[in-house]
N, CA, C and O atoms as CSV, one atom per row, in Angstrom:
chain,resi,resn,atom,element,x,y,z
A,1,UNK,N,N,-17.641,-26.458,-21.262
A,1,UNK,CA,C,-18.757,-25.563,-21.091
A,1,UNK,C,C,-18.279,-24.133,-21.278
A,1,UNK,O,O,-17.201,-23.816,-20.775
A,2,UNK,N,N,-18.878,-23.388,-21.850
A,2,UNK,CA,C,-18.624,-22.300,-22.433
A,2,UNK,C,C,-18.631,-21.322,-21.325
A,2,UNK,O,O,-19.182,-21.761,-20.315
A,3,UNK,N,N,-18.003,-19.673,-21.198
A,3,UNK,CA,C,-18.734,-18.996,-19.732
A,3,UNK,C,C,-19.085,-17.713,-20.646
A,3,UNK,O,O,-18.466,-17.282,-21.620
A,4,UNK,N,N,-20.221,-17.249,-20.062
A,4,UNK,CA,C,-20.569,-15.810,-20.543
A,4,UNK,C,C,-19.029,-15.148,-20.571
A,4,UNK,O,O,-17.873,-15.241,-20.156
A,5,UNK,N,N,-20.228,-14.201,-21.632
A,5,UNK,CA,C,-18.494,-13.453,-22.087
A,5,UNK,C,C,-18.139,-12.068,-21.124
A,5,UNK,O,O,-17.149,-11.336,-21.162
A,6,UNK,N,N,-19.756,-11.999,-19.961
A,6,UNK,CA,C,-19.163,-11.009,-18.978
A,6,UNK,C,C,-17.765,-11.194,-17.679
A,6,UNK,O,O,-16.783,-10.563,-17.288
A,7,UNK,N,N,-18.634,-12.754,-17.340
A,7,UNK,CA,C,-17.404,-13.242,-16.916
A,7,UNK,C,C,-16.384,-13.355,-17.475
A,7,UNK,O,O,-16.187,-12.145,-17.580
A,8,UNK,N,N,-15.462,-13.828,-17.983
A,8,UNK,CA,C,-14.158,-13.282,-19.042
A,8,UNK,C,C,-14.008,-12.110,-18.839
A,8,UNK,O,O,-13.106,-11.653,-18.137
A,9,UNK,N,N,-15.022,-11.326,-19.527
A,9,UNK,CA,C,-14.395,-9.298,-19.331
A,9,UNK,C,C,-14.067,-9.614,-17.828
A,9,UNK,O,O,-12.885,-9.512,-17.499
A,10,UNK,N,N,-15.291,-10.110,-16.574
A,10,UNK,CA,C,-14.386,-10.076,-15.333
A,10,UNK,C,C,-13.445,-10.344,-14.519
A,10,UNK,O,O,-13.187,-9.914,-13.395
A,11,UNK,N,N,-12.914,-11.151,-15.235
A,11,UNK,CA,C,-11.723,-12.033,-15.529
A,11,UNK,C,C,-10.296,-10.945,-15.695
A,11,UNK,O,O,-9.446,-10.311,-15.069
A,12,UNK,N,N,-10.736,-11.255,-16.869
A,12,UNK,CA,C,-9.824,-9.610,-17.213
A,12,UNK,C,C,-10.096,-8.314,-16.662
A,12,UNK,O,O,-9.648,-7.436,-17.400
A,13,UNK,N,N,-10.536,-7.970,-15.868
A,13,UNK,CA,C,-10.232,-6.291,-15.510
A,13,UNK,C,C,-10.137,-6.830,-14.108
A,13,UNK,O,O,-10.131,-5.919,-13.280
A,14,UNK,N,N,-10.072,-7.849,-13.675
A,14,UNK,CA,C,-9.215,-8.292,-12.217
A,14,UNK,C,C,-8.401,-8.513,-12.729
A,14,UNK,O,O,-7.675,-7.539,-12.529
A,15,UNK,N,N,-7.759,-9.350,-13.505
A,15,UNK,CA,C,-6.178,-9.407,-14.073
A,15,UNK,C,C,-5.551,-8.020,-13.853
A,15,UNK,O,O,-4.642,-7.783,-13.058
A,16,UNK,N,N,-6.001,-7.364,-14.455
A,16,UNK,CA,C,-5.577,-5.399,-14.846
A,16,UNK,C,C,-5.341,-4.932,-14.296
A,16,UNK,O,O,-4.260,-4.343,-14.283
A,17,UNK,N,N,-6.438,-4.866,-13.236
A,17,UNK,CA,C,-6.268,-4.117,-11.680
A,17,UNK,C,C,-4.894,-4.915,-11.110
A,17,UNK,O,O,-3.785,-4.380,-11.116
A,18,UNK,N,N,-5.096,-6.002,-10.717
A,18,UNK,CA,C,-3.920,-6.852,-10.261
A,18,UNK,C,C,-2.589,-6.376,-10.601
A,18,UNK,O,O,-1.766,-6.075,-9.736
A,19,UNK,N,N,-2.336,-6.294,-12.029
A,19,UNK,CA,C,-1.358,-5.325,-12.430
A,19,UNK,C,C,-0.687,-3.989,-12.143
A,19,UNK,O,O,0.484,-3.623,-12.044
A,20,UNK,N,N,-1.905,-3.386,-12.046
A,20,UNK,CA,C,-2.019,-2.061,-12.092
A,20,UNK,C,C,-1.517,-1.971,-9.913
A,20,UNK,O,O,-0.763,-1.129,-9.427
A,21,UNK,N,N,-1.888,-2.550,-9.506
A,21,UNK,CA,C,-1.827,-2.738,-8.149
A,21,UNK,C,C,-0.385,-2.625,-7.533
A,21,UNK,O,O,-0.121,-1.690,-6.777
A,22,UNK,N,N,0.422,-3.453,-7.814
A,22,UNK,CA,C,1.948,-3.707,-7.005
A,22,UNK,C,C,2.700,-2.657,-7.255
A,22,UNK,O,O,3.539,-2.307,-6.425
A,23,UNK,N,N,2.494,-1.840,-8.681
A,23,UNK,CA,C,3.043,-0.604,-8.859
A,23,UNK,C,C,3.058,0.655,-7.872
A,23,UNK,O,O,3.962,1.219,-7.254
A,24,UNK,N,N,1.811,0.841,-7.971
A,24,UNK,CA,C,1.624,1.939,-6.917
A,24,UNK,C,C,1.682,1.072,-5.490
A,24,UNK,O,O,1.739,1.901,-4.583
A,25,UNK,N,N,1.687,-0.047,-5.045
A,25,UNK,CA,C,2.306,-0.432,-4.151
A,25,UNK,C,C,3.686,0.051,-3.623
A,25,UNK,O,O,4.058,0.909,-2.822
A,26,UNK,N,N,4.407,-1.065,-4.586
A,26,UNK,CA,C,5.577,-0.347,-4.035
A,26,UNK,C,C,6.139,0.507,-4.580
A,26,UNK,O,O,7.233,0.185,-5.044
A,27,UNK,N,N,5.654,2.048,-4.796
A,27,UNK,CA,C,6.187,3.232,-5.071
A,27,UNK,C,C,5.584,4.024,-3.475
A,27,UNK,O,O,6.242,4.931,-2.967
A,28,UNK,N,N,4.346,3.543,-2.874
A,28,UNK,CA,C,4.260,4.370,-2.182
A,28,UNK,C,C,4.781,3.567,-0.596
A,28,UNK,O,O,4.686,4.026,0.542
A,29,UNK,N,N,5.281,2.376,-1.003
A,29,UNK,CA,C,6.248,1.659,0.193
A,29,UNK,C,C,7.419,2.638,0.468
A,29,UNK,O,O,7.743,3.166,1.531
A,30,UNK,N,N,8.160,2.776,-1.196
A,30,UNK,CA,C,9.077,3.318,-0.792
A,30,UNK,C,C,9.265,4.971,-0.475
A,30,UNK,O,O,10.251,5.539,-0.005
A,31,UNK,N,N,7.913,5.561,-0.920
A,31,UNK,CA,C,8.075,6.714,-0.267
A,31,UNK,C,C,7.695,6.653,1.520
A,31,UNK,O,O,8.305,7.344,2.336
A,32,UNK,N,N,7.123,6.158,1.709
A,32,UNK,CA,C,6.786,6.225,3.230
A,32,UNK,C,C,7.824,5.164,3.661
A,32,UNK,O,O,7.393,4.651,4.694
A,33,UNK,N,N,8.824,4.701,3.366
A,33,UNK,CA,C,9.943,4.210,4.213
A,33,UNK,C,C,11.003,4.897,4.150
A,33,UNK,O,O,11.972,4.694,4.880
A,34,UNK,N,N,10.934,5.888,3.174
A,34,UNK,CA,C,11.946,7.110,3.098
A,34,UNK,C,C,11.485,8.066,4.275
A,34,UNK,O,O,12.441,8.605,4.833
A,35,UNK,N,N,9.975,8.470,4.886
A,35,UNK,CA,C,9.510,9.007,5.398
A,35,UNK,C,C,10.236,8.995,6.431
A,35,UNK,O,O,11.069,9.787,6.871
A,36,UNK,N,N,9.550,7.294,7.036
A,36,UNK,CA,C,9.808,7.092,8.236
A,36,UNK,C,C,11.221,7.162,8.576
A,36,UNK,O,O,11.560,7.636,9.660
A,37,UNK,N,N,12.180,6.672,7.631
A,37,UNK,CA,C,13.942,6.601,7.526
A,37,UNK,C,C,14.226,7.622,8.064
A,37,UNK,O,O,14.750,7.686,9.175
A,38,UNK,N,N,13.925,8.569,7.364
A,38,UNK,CA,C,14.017,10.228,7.847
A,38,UNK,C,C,13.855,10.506,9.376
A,38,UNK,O,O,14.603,11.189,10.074
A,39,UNK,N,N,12.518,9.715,9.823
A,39,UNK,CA,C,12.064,10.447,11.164
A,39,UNK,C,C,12.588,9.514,12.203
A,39,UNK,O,O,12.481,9.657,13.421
A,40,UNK,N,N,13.180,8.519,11.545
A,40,UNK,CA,C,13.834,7.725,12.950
A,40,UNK,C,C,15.190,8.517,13.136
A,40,UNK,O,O,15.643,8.934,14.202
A,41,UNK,N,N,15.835,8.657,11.661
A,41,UNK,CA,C,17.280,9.036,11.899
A,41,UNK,C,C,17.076,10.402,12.503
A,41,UNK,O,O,17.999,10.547,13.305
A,42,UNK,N,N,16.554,11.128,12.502
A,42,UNK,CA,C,16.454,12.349,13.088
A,42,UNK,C,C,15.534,12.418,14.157
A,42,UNK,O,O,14.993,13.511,14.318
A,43,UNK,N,N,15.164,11.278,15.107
A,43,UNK,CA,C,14.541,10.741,16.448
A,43,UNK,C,C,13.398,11.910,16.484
A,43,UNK,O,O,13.374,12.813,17.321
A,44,UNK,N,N,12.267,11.695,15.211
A,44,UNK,CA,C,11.272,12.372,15.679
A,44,UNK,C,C,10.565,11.211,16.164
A,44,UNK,O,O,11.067,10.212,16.678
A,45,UNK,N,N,9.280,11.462,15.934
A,45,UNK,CA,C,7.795,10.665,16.039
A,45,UNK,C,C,7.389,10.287,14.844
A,45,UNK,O,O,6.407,10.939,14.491
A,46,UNK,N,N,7.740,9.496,14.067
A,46,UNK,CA,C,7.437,8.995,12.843
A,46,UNK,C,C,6.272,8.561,12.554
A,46,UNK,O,O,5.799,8.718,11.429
A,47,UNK,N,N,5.590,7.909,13.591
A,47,UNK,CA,C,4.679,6.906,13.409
A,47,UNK,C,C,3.723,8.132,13.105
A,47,UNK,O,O,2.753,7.390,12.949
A,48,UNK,N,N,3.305,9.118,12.937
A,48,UNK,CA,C,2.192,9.941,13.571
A,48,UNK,C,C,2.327,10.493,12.383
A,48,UNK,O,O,1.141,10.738,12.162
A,49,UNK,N,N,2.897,10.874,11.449
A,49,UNK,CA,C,3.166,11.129,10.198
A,49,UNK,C,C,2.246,10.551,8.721
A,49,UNK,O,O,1.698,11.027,7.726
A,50,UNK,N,N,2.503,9.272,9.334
A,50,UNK,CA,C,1.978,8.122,8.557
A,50,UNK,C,C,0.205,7.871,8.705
A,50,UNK,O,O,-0.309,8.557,9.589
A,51,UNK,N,N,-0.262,7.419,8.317
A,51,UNK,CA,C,-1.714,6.992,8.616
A,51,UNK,C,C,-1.384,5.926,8.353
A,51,UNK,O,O,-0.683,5.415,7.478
A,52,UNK,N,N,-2.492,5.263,10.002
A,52,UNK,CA,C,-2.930,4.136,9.881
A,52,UNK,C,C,-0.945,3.578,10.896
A,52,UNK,O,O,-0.668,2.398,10.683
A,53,UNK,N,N,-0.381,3.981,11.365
A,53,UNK,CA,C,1.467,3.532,11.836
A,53,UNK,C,C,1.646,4.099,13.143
A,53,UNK,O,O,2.757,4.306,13.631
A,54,UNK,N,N,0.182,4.437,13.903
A,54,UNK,CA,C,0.133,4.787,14.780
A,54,UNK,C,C,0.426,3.867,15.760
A,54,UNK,O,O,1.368,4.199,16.481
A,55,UNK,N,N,-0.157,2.687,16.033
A,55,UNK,CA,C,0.292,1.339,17.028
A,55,UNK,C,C,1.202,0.370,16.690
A,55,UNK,O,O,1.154,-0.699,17.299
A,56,UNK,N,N,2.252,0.590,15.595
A,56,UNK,CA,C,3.233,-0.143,15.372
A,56,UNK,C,C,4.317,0.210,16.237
A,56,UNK,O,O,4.565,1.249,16.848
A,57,UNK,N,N,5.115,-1.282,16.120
A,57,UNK,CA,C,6.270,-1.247,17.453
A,57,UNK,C,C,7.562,-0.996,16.366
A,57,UNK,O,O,8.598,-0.395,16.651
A,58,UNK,N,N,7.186,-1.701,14.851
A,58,UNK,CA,C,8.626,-1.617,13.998
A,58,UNK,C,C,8.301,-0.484,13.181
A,58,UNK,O,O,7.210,-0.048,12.812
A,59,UNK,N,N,9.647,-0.043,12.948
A,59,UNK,CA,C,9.468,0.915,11.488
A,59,UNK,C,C,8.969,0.131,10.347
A,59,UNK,O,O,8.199,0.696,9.571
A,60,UNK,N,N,9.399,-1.440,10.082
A,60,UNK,CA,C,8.668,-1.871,8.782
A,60,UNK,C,C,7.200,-2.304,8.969
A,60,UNK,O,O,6.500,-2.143,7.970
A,61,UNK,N,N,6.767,-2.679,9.755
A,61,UNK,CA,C,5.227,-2.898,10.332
A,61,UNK,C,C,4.167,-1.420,10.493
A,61,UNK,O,O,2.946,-1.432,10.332
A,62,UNK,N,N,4.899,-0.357,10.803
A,62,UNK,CA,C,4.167,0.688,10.702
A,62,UNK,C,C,4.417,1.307,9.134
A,62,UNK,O,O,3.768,2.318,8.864
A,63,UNK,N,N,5.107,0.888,8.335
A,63,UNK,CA,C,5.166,1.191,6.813
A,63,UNK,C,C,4.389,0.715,6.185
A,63,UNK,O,O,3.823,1.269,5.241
A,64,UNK,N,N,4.152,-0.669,6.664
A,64,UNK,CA,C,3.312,-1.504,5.870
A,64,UNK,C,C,1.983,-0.988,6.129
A,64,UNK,O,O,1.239,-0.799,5.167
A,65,UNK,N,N,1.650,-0.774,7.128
A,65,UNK,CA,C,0.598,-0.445,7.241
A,65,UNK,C,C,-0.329,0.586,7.202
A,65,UNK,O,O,-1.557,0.654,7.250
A,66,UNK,N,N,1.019,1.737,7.054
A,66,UNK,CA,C,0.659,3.065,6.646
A,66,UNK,C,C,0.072,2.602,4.425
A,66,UNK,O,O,-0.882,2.928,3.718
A,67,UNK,N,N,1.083,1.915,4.257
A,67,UNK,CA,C,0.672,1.490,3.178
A,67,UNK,C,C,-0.543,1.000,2.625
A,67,UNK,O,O,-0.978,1.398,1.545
A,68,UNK,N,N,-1.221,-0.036,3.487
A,68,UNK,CA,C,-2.474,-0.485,3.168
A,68,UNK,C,C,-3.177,0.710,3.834
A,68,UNK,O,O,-4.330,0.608,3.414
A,69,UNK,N,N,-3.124,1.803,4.650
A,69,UNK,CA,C,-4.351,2.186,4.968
A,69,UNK,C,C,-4.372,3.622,3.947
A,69,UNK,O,O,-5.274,4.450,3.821
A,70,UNK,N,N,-3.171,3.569,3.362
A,70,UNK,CA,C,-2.865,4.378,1.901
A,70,UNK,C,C,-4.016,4.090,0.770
A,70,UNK,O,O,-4.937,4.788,0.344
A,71,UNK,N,N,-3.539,2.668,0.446
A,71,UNK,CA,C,-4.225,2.032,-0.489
A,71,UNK,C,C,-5.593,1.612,-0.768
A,71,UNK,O,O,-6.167,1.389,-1.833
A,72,UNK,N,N,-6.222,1.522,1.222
A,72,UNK,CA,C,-7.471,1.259,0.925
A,72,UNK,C,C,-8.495,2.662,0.630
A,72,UNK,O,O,-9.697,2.787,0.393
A,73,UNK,N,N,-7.144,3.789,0.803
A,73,UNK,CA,C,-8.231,5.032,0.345
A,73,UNK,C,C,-8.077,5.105,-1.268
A,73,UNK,O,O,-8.276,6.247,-1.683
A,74,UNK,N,N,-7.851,4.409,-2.008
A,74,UNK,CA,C,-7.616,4.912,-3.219
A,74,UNK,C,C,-8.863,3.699,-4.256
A,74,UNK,O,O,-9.085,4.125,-5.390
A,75,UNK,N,N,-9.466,2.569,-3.951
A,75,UNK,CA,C,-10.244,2.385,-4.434
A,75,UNK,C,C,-11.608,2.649,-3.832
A,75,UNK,O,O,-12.626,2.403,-4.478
């Protein structure tokens, strides 16, 4: 059975995005774990820096999550 050819295009520009996604992922992982790196080794308040890394107990759990609440401002 054949599928419209919108579906397909939608097909493909979720593929794209998908792509386009892990990049700026982890570029902005690793800037905000450089962040936080910074503010542990120099015993500031790291978490407060970050958005969204405010109620984390780990430095990698409050990265991550500074991350997604990064990411969900960008679409």
């Amino acid at each position: 059975m054949a599928q419209p050819i919108d579906v397909l295009h939608n097909k493909s520009v979720v593929h794209a995005d998908r792509r386009s996604f892990w990049p700026i992922f982890v570029l902005s992982f690793a800037v905000f774990m450089a962040i936080a790196l910074v503010g542990a080794v120099g015993g500031q308040q790291w978490r407060t820096w970050l958005p969204g890394a405010e109620g984390a107990k780990s430095l990698l759990g409050g990265v991550k999550s500074a991350v997604w609440t990064f990411m969900s401002h960008l679409s």
